[in-house]
C-alpha positions, 0 to 999 in steps of 0.5 A: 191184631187185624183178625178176631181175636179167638178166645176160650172161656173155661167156666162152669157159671153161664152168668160168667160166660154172658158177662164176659161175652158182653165185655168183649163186645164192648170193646172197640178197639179190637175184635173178639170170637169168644168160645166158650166150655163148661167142663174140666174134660172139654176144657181139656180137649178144646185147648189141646186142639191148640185153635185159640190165641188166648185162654180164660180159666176159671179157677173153680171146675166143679171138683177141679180147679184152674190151676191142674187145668193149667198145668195140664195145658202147659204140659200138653204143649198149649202155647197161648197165654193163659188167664186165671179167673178167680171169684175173690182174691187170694195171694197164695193162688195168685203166686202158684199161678204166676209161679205155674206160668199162667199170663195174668190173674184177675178177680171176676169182681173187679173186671171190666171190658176196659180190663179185661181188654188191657188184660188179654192185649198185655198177655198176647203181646208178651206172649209174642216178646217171649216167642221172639225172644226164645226164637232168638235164644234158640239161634243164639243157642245154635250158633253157641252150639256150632262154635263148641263143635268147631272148636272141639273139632280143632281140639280133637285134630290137634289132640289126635296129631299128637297122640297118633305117634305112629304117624310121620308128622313134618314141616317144610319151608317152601324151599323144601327145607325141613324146619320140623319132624318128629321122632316117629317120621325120624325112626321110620327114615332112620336120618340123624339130626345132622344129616337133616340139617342138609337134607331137602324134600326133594331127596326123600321122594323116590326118584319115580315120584319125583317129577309127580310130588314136585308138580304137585309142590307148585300147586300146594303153594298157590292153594290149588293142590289135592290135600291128600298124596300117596308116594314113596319116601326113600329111607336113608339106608335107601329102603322104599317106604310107601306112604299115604297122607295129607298135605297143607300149606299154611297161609298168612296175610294171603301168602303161603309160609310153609308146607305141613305134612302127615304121612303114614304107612300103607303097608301098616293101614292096609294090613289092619284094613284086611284084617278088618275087612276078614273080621267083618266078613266072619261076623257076617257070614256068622250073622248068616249062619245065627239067621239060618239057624233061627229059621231052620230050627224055628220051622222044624221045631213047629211041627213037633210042637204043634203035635204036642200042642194038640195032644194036650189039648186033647188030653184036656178035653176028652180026658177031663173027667179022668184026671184028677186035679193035679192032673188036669193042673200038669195039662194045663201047665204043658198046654201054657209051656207049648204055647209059650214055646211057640211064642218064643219060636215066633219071636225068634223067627221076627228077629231074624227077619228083622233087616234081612227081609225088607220092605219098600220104604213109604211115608206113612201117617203114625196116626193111623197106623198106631190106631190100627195097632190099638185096635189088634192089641184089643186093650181091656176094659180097665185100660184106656190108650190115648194118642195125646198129641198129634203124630208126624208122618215118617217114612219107614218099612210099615210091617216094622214100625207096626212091630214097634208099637204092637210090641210097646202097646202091649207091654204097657197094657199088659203091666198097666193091667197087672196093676189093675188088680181090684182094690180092697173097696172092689174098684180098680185102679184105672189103667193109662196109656199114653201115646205122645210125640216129640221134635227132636231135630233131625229125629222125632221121639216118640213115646208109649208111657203107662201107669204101670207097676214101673221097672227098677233102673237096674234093670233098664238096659237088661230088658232090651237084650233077647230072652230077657224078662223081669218075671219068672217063666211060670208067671208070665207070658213073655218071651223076651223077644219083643223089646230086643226085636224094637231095639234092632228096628229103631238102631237099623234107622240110626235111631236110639231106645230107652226106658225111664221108671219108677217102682210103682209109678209106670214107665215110659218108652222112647225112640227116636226116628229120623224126620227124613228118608234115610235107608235102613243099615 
């Protein structure tokens, strides 16, 4: 360790820190840049910062202790060791420290610089053993994880040459005599077993391909040849039969042993592949017809509406006095439908758009666009939105990704603000919501997490279909639009969204986002 060691000291006794200064300084074999936090919540903000190659943390944090700040750090993705400094000795402490991952535990009565140096050294050193070892883990992971795809791949071919029965599957020695067909290749040719007995290669090829198949034979066996061919075999009652397929020769010790071959017919492939592609086109000329409709209705809905709009509101102004309470209730009542209509028009006007109107992929910072966000969701008092780690910078088409996180901020504030309601002794439960980050490599996964009123799991995939809501009408303002607007962004980048939660104990909302430039599909 050739530069100054960066430590933290977590302690709220200032006899503690100048002990501790004074050790490090005693010291001669290395040198120390101490730092130094009295609180549990600097503590917090310090070691999130992640600038210090080792953590000194006092067991007693005034009514916190070492332990939560602890786990609190691991949970945040603290990667230095950490050190647990307790007043006496306690084995039930020291077992939950080990237990909780913390590097050493000492007693402040029994330390010295000598020990406190053996301490910190012995603790980075295994710390590094333990990054070398899980780096080579992750290597050796990865290259466990490349041979089971190799291997299901071989799987997968092998399964799929025997269950595609349609296909005409057929070995040939080098001489082009046949050694195997199977029975589709049989029905299709119509040849019997006796007459395979003398039939060559070479007879099956229509005598305008001939020249071109057999040119291509020469080259299969020298390993230079084009793997796929389309030709025509000739049937034994001489009907011409287009074929489309893949060509291999097998080797052994350097040395081609026989040809192999799989072979289909076009007529079949090429009838399901116009099928396809007039089904494709239906669905999107349907798609068209759902997005013009959305628009065109969208817009002469608007008009109407804002009519309505504006004659109840003028009925419960200028009318007020007039109406009784029930009245004034219906007022209100078809002022909070109108609006919600108009909502839901919005809504549905924003999943049209979504990947018909495109924008210019740029990179941007999460950071600041998910501030921005923070800022127009305008959260109350009650609720408090924290960006907890650093966020990556992504390209994407802004207004979209804007979209997804309006959508998933304001969801959490609005149900973390539900569960906000004053409690029996006035106060109100604080509400918490969580912005944090993720590699997941080739993606990142972002999540919006709260400690809301939580969602039961059966309702995990419904919340993400359009007009979807969990509460009724009448007592919420949802439209069931955003979580399915959220869900078309992420899937139109190749992305995936999910929910987990528990009744009661919040939710959190994860998607994942390619860490490179890809165009949307």
């Amino acid at each position: 360790m050739s530069d100054a060691v960066k430590v933290l000291l977590v302690d709220d006794d200032e006899d503690d820190y100048v002990l501790t200064r004074d050790w490090l300084m005693e010291i001669e074999s290395e040198q120390f840049e101490l730092s130094w936090v009295d609180t549990y919540e600097t503590a917090v903000e310090a070691i999130a910062c992640c600038e210090h190659d080792v953590y000194l943390l006092d067991y007693r944090l005034g009514d916190r202790n070492g332990l939560e700040l602890l786990s609190v750090a691991l949970c945040s993705g603290c990667k230095a060791p950490l050190i647990l400094l307790t007043g006496q000795g306690d084995l039930e402490i020291d077992l939950k420290a080990m237990r909780a991952g913390v590097a050493d535990y000492l007693v402040k009565g029994e330390i010295d610089a000598k020990l406190l140096e053996r301490s910190i050294r012995y603790a980075i050193e295994r710390k590094r053993a333990e990054v070398t070892l899980l780096e080579a883990f992750d290597e050796l992971e990865l290259r466990v994880e490349q041979r089971t795809a190799q291997l299901k791949q071989a799987h997968e071919q092998l399964q799929d040459f025997f269950d595609n029965a349609s296909d005409l599957i057929q070995i040939v020695d080098l001489e082009g005599n046949f050694i195997y067909v199977n029975q589709a290749w049989r029905r299709t040719l119509g040849y019997s077993s006796a007459q395979m007995e003398r039939l060559n290669f070479r007879e099956i090829i229509h005598p305008q391909e001939r020249d071109r198949v057999l040119e291509a034979w020469q080259r299969w066996q020298s390993g230079t040849g084009d793997a796929n061919l389309e030709t025509m075999f000739v049937a034994q009652d001489r009907t011409a039969i287009a074929v489309e397929g893949s060509i291999n020769c097998r080797w052994e010790e350097g040395k081609p042993i026989h040809i192999r071959g799989i072979f289909r017919n076009i007529t079949e492939r090429k009838l399901s592949e116009a099928r396809q592609a007039q089904l494709l086109k239906e669905i999107e000329g349907a798609n068209q017809e759902l997005r013009d409709f959305a628009y065109i209705v969208s817009h002469d809905l608007k008009a109407p509406l804002r009519a309505i709009g504006s004659l109840a509101t003028w009925l419960a102004t200028d009318y007020q006095e007039k109406l009784d309470a029930e009245g004034q209730e219906l007022i209100r009542l078809l002022v909070g439908r109108v609006q919600r209509l108009h909502n839901l028009i919005e809504g549905i006007l924003q999943y049209s758009r979504v990947g018909r109107i495109r924008e210019e992929l740029v990179e941007i910072d999460l950071n600041e666009l998910v501030s921005e966000a923070i800022e127009l969701i305008a959260p109350p008092e009650q609720v408090t939105i924290r960006i907890l780690s650093p966020l990556p910078r992504v390209w994407c088409e802004p207004t979209r990704m804007m979209q997804v996180f309006q959508n998933l901020l304001s969801n959490a504030v609005k149900y973390t603000d539900r569960d906000s309601s004053p409690a029996r002794d006035g106060d109100r439960k604080q509400g918490n919501v969580i912005v944090s980050c993720q590699d997941r490599h080739p993606y990142w996964q972002l999540s919006v997490a709260d400690n809301g009123i939580g969602i039961d799991p059966q309702y995990f995939e419904k919340i993400f279909q359009i007009f979807q809501t969990l509460s009724p009408r009448d007592e919420s303002e949802g439209t069931g639009v955003g979580l399915s607007i959220v869900k078309k962004i992420v899937e139109m980048y190749g992305g995936k969204v999910w929910v987990t939660s528990q009744l009661h104990q919040g939710s959190t909302f994860s998607f994942t986002w390619p860490k490179y430039k890809i165009e949307h599909r």
